[in-house]
Structure formats: structure tokens, C-alpha cells
N, C-alpha and C positions, 0 to 999 in steps of 0.2 A: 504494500500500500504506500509507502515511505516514496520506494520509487515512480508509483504513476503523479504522486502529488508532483514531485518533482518534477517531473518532466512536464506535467502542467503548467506550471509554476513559466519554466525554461520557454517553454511555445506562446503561452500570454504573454511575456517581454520580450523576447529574443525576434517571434515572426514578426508584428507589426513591424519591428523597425528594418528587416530583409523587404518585407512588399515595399514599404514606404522607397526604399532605396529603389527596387525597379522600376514602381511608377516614376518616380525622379528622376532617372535615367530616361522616359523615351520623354520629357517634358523639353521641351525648345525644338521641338523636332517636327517638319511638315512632313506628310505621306507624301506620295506619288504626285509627279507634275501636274497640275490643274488642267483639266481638256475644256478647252472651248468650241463651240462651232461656227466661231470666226477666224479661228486663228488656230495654228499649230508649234511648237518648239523649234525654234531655226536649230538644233542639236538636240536629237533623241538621247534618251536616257532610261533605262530599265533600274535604274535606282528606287526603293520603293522609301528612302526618307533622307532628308535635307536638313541641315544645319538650320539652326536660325541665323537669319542674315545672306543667306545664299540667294543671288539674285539667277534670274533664267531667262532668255530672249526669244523670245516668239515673234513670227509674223503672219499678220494678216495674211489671210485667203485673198483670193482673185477677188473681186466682185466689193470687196471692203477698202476705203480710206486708209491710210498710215501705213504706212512700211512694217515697222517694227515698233515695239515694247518689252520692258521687262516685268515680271512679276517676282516678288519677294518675299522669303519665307519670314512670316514675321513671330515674335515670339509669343502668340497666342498659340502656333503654330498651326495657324492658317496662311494661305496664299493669299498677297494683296489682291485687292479685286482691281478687275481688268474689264470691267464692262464698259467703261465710257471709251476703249481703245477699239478701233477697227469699226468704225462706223458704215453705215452701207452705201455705198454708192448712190 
């Protein structure tokens, strides 16, 4: 009995502070390139997570305004938004 207390004991302080550490590991981090259906990555990328801070250059499709744009992983760890870029023709 000695021993399951313990180990009880060990897993109510010891785990919270292991999870805590992994979520705070993938925190500042965006997922996958943002796809839009105006525009695509002028450089493809099969990376599935981004730094915060890591800027990315897209361009517009045919038929859209502006050449190019960047979006950037920002530390909510969302991609800036990019809807006012690549207006429609």
C-alpha cells in the first residue's frame, strides 16, 4: 500500500509538470502553410510547423492584382491574414 501511495503521490507532481513542458514546446509554432484560393507559395514546403517569426512569399494567381506577398507566423501561432492581398481583377 506504502508503494501505490507513492507512486501516486510521484504522478500528481511529477506529470502535470512533463504535459505542461510538451504543450510549451509546440507553443510559438504555426502548422502547415496557409492555402489560399488566390494565391499559392512562390517555394513549396512539406514542413508541417514554422517558427514564430518565419515569414513565407506567395503569389497571386492569374486573374488577381499584386504580384507577391508575405505571410507570417505570428506568435499566437496563427498565419497573418492575407485577404486584402490579390485582389480580383
Amino acid at each position: 500500500m506504502g508503494a501505490t501511495v507513492l507512486l501516486w503521490v510521484f504522478l500528481a507532481i511529477i506529470t502535470p509538470g512533463v504535459l505542461g513542458e510538451l504543450e510549451r514546446k509546440h507553443e510559438g509554432q504555426c502548422k502547415f502553410l496557409p492555402k489560399y484560393p488566390f494565391a499559392k507559395p512562390k517555394i513549396l514546403s512539406d514542413q508541417s510547423e514554422f517558427a514564430v517569426g518565419t515569414t513565407w512569399e506567395y503569389e497571386c494567381l492569374p486573374g488577381y492584382f499584386k504580384r507577391s506577398f508575405f505571410t507570417t507566423c505570428l506568435e499566437t501561432s496563427k498565419w497573418s491574414d492575407a485577404q486584402k492581398y490579390c485582389k480580383r481583377e
